[in-house]
N, C-alpha and C positions, 0 to 999 in steps of 0.2 A: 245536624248535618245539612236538610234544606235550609234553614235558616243563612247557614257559612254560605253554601253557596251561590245562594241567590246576592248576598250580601258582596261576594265578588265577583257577579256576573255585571250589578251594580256599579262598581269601582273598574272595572272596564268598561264598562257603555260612557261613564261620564271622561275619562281617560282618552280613550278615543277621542269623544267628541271634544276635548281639550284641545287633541294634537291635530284635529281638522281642523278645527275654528284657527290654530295659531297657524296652518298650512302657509307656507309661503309662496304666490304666483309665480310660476318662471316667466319673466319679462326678457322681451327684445333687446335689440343692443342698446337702444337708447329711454329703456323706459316702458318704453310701451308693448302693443301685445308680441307674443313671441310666433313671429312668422315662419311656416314652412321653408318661404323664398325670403332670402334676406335683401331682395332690392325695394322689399316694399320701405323701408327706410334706412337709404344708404347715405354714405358721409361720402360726394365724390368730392374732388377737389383738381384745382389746376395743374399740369406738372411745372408751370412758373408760375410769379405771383399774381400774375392776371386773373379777375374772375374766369372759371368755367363758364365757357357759351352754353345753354341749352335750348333746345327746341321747344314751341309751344308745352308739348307733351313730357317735359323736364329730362329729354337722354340727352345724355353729353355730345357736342358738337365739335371735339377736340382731342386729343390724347389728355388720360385723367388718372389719378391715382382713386383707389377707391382704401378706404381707412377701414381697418376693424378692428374695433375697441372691446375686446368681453370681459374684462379687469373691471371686477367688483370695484375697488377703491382705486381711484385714481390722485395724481395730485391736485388737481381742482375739486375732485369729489372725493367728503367723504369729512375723518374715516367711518367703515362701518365695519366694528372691531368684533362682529358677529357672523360676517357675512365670509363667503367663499370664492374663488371662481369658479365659471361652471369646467366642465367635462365641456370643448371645445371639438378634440379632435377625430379624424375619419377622414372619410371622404365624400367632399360636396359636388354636385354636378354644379356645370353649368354650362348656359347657352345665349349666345345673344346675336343678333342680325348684322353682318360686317365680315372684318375681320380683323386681327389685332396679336400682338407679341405682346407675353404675359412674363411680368418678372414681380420679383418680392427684396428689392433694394428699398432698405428701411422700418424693413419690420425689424420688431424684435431681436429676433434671427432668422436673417434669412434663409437658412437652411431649414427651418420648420416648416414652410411650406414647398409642394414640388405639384407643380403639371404635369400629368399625364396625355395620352388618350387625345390628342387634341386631332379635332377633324374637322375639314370645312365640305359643306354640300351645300353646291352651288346652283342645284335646283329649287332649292328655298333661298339658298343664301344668309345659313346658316352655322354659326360655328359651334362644337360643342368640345366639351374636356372635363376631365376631372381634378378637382384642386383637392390633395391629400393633404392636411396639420396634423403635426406631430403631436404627443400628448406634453404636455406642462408649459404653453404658450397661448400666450393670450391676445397678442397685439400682432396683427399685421397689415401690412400693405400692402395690397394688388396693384400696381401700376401696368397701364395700359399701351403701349408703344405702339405707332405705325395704324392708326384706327384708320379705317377706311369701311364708312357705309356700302351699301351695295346700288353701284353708280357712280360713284364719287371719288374725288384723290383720298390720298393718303388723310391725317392728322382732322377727318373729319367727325370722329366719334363712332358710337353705337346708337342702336335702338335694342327695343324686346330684351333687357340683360336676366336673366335667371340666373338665381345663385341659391340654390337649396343645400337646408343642413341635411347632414348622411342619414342617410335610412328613407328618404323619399325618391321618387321618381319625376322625370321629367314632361309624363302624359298623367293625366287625372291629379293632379297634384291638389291636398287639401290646401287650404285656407292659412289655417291655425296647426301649430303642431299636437299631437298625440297629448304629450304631459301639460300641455298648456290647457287642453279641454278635459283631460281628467280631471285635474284641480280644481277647475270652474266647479264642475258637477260637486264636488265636495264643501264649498264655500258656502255658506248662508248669504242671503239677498242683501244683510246690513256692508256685507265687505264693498258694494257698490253705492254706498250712498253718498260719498261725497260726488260724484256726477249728476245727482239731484240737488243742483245749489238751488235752483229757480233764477238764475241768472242766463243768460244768455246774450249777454253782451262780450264776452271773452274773447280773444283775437285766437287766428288757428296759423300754422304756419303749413304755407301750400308746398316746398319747395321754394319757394322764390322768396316774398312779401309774405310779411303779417297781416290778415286779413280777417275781415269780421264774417262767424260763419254763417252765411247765408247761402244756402242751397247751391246758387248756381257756381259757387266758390270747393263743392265737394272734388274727391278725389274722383278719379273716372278710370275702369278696371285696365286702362289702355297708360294709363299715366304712369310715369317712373316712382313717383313719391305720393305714401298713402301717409296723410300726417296724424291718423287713430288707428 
């Protein structure tokens, strides 16, 4: 009887550690890590086909559609006949310095997404609202109408944009989300080895230009676009 069951206390420890080691990271929209605030790597874009102006500090200078891609397999990617979409929907805050008319022409469905709660306080000069997705939708667009910083006409963009996945807040906001550092903590140090090439010649993209990374080329906590 000890013997049995030591013998499958065994066959679950090594079990386990199977199904750690094959653990899968929950990654960002594009790849990378999986952000609280999803502006740390947004896909904005023109609403013509003119580049998007941006400011030093990479916020939009324009009315902009902002794209979100969570579709595991796409038609340029893929396929990955293993893989899922994730669980997208809730409800996300968000806040950015301006003010702006929010619509979802050309998502998916536009009826998957709906604004709420929208408020502007003009002592900061701030707007905030709630953007609710419906469950079983993957793709949508935010487009932005009538942007007007604080000072400025109309069609001149945002600053400060926050777009958090549901279950956070808009003061103390972590980093990283929740299942993204659990998982870390579960991974062995070998899942990060290919970032130990010993190369450091690799070009990073800032938001703008491909650039070689050297220091004064990082992202800066005030910047739109964090490109790791």
């Amino acid at each position: 009887m000890v013997y049995m069951r030591a013998t499958l206390l065994l066959i679950l420890a090594l079990s386990l550690e199977t199904l750690l080691s094959q653990e899968q990271v929950p990654l960002g929209l594009h790849g990378g890590p999986e952000y609280v605030n999803l502006r740390y790597n947004p896909r904005w874009s023109s609403m013509n086909s003119n580049n998007l102006p941006l400011d030093e500090q990479g916020w939009p200078q324009a009315d902009f559609n902002w794209i979100l891609d969570f579709r595991r397999n796409k038609p340029w990617d893929g396929p990955d006949f293993s893989g899922r979409n994730p669980d997208v929907y809730g409800t996300y805050l968000m806040s950015f310095k301006g003010t702006a008319k929010l619509s979802s022409e050309g998502s998916e469905d536009p009826n998957s997404v709906k604004f709420q709660n929208q408020k502007y306080d003009p002592s900061t000069s701030t707007t905030t609202l709630e953007v609710v997705i419906e469950p079983d939708h993957w793709l949508f667009i935010i487009n932005f109408h009538d942007t007007q910083r604080p000072g400025q006409g109309t069609n001149t963009g945002l600053t400060d944009i926050n777009f958090l996945q549901p279950g956070y807040s808009l003061t103390n906001t972590p980093l990283f989300t929740d299942r993204f550092i659990n998982v870390l903590k579960m991974l062995k140090p070998q899942t990060f080895r290919s970032f130990d090439t010993g190369i450091n010649s690799f070009n990073i993209w800032n938001g703008r230009d491909l650039v070689v990374n050297n220091w004064a080329d990082r992202s800066l906590p005030t910047d739109a676009y964090w490109p790791l």
